[in-house]
C-alpha positions in Angstrom: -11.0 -3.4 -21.2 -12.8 -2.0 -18.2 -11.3 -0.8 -15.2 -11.0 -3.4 -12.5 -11.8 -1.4 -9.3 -10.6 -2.4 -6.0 -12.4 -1.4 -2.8 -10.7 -0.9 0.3 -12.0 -1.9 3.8 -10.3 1.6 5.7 -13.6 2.7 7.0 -14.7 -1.0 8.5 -11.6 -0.8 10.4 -8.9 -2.9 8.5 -6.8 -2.5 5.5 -8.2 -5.1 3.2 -9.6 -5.9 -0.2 -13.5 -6.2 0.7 -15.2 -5.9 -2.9 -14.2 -5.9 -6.4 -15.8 -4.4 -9.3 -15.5 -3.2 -13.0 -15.9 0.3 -13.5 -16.0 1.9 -9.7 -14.2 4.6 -7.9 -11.1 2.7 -6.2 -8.2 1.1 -6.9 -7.5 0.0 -10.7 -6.0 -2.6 -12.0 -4.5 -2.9 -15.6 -4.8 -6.2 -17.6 -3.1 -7.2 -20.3 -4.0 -10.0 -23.3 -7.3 -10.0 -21.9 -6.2 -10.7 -18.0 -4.9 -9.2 -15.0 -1.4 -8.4 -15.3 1.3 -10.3 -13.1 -0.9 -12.7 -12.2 1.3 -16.2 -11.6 -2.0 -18.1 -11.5 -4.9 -19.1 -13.6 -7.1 -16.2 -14.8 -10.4 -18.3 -12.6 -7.6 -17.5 -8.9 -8.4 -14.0 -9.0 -11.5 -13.7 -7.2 -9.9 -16.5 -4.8 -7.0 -13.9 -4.1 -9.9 -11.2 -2.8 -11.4 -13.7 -0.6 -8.1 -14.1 1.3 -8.4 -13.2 5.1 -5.4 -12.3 6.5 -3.9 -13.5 9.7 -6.6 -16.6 9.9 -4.2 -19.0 10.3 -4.5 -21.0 7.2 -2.0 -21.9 4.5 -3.4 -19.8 1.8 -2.4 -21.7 -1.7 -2.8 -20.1 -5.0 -2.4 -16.5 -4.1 -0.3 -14.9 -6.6 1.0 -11.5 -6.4 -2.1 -9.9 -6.8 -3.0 -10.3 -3.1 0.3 -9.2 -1.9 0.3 -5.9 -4.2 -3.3 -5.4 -3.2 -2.0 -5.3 0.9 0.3 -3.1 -0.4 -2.3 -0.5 -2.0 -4.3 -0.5 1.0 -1.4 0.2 3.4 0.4 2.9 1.4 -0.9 5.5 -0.9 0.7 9.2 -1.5 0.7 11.8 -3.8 3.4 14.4 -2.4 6.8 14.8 -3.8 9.2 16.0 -0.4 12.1 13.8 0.0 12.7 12.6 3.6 15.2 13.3 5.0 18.6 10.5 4.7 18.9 7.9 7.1 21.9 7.7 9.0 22.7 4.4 7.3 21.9 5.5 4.3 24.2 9.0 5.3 26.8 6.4 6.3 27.2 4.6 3.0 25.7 1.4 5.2 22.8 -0.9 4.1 19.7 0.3 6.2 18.6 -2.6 8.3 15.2 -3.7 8.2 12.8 -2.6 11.2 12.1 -4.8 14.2 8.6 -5.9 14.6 8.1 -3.4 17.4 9.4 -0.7 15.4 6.4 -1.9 12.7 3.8 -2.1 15.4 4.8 1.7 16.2 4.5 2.7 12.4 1.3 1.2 12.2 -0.4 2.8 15.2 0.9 5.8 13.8 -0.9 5.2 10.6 -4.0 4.8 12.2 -4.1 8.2 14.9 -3.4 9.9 11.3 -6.2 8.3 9.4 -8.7 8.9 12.6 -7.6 12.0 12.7 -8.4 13.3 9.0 -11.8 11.5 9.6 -12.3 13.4 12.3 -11.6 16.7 10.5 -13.6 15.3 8.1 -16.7 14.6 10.1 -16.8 11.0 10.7 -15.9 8.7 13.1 -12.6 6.0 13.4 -11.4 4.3 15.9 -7.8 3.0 15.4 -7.5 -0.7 15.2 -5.2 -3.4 16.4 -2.4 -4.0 13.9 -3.2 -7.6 15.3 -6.4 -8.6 17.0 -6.0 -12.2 17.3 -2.2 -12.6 18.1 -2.6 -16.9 17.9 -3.5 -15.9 14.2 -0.7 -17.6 11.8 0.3 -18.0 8.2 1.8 -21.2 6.6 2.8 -20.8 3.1 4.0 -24.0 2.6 3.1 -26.8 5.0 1.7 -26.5 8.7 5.0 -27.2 10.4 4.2 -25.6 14.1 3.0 -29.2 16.1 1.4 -26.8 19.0 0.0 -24.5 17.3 -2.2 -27.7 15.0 -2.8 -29.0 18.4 -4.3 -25.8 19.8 -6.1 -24.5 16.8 -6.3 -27.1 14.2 -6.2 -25.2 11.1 -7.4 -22.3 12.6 -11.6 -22.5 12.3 -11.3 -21.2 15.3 -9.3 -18.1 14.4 -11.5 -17.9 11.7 -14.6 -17.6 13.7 -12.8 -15.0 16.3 -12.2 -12.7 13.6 -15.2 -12.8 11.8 -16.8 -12.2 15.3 -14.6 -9.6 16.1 -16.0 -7.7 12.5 -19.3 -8.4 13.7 -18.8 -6.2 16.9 -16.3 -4.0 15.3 -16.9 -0.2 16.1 -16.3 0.6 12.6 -18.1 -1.5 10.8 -21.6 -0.7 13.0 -20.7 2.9 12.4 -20.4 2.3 8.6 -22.8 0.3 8.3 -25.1 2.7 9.9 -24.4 6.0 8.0 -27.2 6.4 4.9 -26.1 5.5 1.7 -25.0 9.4 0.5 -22.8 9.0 3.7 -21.4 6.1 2.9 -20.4 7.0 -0.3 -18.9 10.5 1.3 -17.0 8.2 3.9 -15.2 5.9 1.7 -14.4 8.9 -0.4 -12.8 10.7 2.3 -10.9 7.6 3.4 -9.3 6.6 -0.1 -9.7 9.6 -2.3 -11.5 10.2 -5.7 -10.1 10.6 -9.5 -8.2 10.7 -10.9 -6.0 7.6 -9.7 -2.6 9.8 -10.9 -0.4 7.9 -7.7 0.8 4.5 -9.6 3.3 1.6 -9.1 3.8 -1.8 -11.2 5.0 -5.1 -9.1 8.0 -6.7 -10.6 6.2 -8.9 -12.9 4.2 -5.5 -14.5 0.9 -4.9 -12.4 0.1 -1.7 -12.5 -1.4 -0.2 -9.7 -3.6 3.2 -9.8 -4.4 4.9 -6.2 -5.8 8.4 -5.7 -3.3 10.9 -4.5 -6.6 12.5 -2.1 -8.2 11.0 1.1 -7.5 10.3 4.2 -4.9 7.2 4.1 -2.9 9.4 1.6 -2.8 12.2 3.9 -1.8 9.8 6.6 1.2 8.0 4.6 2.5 11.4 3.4 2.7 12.4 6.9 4.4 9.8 7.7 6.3 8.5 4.9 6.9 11.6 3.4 8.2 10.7 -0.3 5.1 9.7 -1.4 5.1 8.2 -4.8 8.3 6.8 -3.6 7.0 4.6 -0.8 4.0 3.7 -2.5 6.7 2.1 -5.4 8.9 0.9 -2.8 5.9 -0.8 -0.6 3.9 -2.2 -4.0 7.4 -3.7 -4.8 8.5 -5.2 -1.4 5.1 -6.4 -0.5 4.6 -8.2 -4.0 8.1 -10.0 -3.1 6.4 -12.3 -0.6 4.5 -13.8 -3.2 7.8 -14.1 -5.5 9.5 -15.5 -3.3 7.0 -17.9 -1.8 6.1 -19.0 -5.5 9.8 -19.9 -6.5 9.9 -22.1 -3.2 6.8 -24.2 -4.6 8.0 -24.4 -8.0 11.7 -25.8 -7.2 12.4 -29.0 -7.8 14.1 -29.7 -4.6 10.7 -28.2 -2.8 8.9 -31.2 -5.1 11.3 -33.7 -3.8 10.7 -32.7 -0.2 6.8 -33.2 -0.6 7.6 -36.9 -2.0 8.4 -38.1 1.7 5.7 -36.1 3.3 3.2 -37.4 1.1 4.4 -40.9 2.0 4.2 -40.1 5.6 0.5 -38.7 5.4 -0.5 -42.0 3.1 0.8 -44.2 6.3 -1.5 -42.1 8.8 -4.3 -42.9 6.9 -4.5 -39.2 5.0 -3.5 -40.1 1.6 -2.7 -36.3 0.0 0.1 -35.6 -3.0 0.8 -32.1 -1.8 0.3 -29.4 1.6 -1.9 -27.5 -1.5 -3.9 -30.4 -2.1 -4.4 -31.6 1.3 -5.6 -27.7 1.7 -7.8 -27.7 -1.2 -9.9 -30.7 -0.2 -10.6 -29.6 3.4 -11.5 -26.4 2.1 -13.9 -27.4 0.0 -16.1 -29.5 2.3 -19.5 -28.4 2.3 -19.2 -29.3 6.5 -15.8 -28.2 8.1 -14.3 -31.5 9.7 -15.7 -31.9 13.5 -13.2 -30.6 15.8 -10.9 -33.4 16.7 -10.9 -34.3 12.9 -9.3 -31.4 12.3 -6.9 -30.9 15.4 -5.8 -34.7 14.5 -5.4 -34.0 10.8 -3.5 -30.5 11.4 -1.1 -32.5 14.0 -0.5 -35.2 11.7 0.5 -32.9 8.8 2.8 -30.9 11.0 4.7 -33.8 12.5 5.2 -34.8 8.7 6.2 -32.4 7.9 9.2 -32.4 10.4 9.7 -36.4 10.0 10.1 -36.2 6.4 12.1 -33.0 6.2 9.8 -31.0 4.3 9.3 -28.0 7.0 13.3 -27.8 6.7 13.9 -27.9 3.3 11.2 -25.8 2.7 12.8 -23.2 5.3 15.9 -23.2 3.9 14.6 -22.6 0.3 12.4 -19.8 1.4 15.6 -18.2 3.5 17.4 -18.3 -0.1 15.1 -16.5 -1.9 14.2 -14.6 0.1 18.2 -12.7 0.0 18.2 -13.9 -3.7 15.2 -11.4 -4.6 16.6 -9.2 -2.1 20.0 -8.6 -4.3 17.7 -8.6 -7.4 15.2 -6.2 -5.8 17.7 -4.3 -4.1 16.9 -0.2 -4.8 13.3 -0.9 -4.3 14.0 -3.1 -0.6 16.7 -0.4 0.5 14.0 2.6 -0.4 11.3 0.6 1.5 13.9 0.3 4.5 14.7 3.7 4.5 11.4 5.8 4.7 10.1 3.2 7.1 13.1 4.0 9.8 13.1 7.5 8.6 9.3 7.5 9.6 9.9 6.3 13.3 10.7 9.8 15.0 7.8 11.1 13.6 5.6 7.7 14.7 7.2 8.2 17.8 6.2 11.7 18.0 2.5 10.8 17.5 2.1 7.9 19.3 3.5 9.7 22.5 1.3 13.1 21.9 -1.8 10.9 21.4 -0.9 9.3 24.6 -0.5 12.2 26.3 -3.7 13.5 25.3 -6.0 10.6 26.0 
């Protein structure tokens, strides 16, 4: 079975899957019986799980762990074997907490003066990116539930077009896209390394994932991260638990029952739909997106079923249990993951304020 080669958007200016091919330089993937491994959907949802753009606002349905593990790879790739230093908690005997979102933010902006800065050395240009770009730009793994936010943006075409504009224009991209061909090549193999792929990590349902321990985003996580092969496990594992989690809220029976009502409740507005999924799946596939105030009107009405007939709470609630249920199951890999991110924030902190300083 030929390697499955996963491309990495670092030099376009955002960590995402942008191309997948058999036999490349990249990113592999193993398969097993003839298919990608841990895959919880149908063999025909893995090129769907590439074409996912994240942050556009959307319910994305069908993603499997694949997309999740995939993030994962793209955000956090070592080779080095130094141990960080303990946290306090972890000094203490305590349970490290998790990071704030502000404390993320900072680890992230880190990230990115490291990677521009080993392009640099290099002899090509980056220019850090926004961990964000669109901040209106949502996710809604199980139902739109957020009344204002359907009013405002629908089901988020609009985001949609913002971002793909905002790739358009991106300072990146025109510079990538610009370099010949032999420079290309060079550039994405100074951003993500060459072979051998000898940094791996399997999600909890047995993906394996392959990364080379040389290039630039290494270099930056090792800097930052320090255990390398550690995080890259840790990160692999607690990124793939989104999808876990989000996939036993869809298959319990109690998340079933809750749809029952809903479904009832979109049938009486005049938007007959058995599921959120398949209510998502039909739009999508339009050949013409729905005219604006289609779409506002039907993103409203799903939303406001979604509180009337108690599927955005029961839906909540499920998702809050598994999420400490896979937590306890997954607990050395989460507690790892918790560590060398907090243990990372001096040195963030250290960056962030030189490069501040400098500019």
């Amino acid at each position: 079975m030929p390697d499955i080669s996963i491309v990495i958007e670092i030099i376009a200016g955002r960590r995402t899957v942008t191309r997948v091919s058999v036999g490349a330089t990249g990113v592999t993937l193993s398969c097993r019986n003839g298919r990608p491994t841990g895959m919880g959907q149908k063999g025909a949802q893995l090129m769907a799980a590439f074409r996912r753009t994240p942050g556009a606002g959307r319910r994305f349905v069908g993603v499997g762990v694949l997309c999740a593990a995939l993030v994962a790879v793209a955000g956090g790739i070592h080779s080095a074997t130094d141990s960080p230093p303990a946290s306090s908690a972890a000094a203490a005997g305590q349970e490290p907490r998790e990071p704030s979102r502000q404390e993320l933010s900072l680890l992230h902006e880190a990230g990115q003066i490291l990677l521009r800065d080993c392009m640099q050395r290099k002899g090509f240009a980056y220019q850090p990116v926004k961990e964000n770009p669109v901040p209106e730009a949502r996710e809604f793994p199980y139902v739109l539930d957020d009344v204002a936010w359907a009013r405002e943006h629908g089901y988020g075409t609009d985001i949609q077009h913002e971002l793909s504009e905002l790739r358009k224009t991106d300072a990146n991209q025109r510079y990538f896209r610009g370099l010949p061909a032999k420079q290309r090549a060079a550039a994405l193999t100074a951003a993500n390394g060459s072979r051998p792929l000898t940094v791996t990590a399997r999600t909890p349902d047995g993906m394996l994932f392959q990364r080379s321990p040389k290039g630039c985003q290494s270099e930056a996580d090792a800097t930052l991260y320090g255990n390398l092969r550690q995080w890259f496990q840790a990160k692999v594992t607690a990124d793939a638990l989104t999808e876990l989690r989000r996939a036993r809220v869809t298959e319990d029976p109690r998340f079933a029952e809750a749809v029952k009502p809903w479904s009832a409740c979109m049938r009486a507005a005049g938007h007959p739909s058995t599921s959120p999924a398949d209510l998502r799946a039909a739009t999508s596939s339009r050949r013409s997106p729905l005219p604006r105030n289609e779409e506002i009107a039907l993103a409203v009405t799903e939303a406001r079923c979604a509180h009337t007939s108690g599927l955005a709470k029961t839906a909540r609630a499920l998702d809050q249990q598994y999420a400490r249920s896979l937590a306890r199951q997954y607990h050395p890999a989460v507690r790892t993951y918790r560590e060398l991110q907090l243990n990372a924030l001096p040195r963030a902190r250290d960056l962030t304020q030189k490069a501040d300083t400098s500019s």
